[in-house]
N, C-alpha and C positions, 0 to 999 in steps of 0.2 A: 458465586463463581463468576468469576471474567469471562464473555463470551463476545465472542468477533466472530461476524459470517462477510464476507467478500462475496460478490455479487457484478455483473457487467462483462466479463469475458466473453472473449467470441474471435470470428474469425476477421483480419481487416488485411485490407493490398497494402503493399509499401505509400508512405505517405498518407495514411490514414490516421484519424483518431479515435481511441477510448476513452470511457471514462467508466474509470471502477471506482465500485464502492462498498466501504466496511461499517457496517451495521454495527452499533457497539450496547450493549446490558447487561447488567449485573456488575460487577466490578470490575469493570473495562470503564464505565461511568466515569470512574475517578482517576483515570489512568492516568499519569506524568504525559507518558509518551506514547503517541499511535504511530506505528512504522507501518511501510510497505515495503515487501523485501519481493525477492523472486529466484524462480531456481530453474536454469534450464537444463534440458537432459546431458545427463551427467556431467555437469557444471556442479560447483557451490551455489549454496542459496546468498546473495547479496543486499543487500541494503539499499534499497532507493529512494526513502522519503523520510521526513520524523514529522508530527506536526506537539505542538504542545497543548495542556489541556483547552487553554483558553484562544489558542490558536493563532497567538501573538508570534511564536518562535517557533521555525522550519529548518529542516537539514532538507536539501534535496541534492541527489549527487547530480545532476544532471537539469537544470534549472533551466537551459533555453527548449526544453524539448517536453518534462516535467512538472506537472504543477502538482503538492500537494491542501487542501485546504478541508473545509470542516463545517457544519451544519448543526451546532450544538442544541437549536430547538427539536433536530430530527435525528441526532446523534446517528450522525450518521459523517463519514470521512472518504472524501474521495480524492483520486487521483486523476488527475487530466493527463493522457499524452497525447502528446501532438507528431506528427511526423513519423510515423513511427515504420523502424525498420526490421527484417527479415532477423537479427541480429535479438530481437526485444521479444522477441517468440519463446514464453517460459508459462509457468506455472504461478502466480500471484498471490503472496500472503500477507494478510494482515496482522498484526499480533500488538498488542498490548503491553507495556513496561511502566511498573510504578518508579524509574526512574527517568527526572528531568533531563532530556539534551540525550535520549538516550538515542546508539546508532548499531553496537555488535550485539549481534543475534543472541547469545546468553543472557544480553537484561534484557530481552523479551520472556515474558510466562507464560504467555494467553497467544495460543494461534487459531486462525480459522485452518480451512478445510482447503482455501485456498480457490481461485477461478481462472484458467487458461485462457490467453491469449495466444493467438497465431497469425503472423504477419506472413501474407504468403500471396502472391500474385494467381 
């Protein structure tokens, strides 16, 4: 079974940075695509990263502000944001997709449980 745990949320001021990160075992190992998506209250959940297995090919919707990248000795995937605004204060998920380039939420399978971030002065 695919499992993805996110980990690294917390509280930060306008113009601050995180960096989270998704733990990936079991059939999450082989996964095409690891996204980061996020959902704030009562918002849809969104899409803000892809990386690929071998971590050659990224989608990032937001590339000056966004980094996503990958740690395959420690399988492990993070996202760096930078600058981050009152605006990016959501709930964070990683999840899993055995398909390549993948970005809409239904080719994901595998989600974690998710870790909150809060941009707040």
């Amino acid at each position: 079974q695919a499992q993805v745990a996110e980990s690294g949320g917390g509280l930060v001021r306008p113009g601050g940075s995180l960096r989270l990160s998704c733990a990936i075992s079991g059939r999450a190992l082989s996964a095409e695509t690891i996204g980061w998506f996020r959902q704030a209250p009562g918002e849809e959940r969104e899409f803000i990263a892809g990386i690929s297995r071998d971590g050659r090919s990224k989608n990032t919707m937001d590339s000056g502000r966004f980094t996503i990248f990958r740690d395959n000795a420690k399988n492990v995937i993070y996202l760096q944001m930078n600058d981050l605004k009152p605006d990016d204060t959501a709930l964070y998920y990683c999840a899993a997709s055995s398909f390549p380039g993948a970005i809409a939420e239904d080719r994901f399978g595998s989600w974690g449980q998710g870790t909150q971030v809060t941009v707040s002065s």
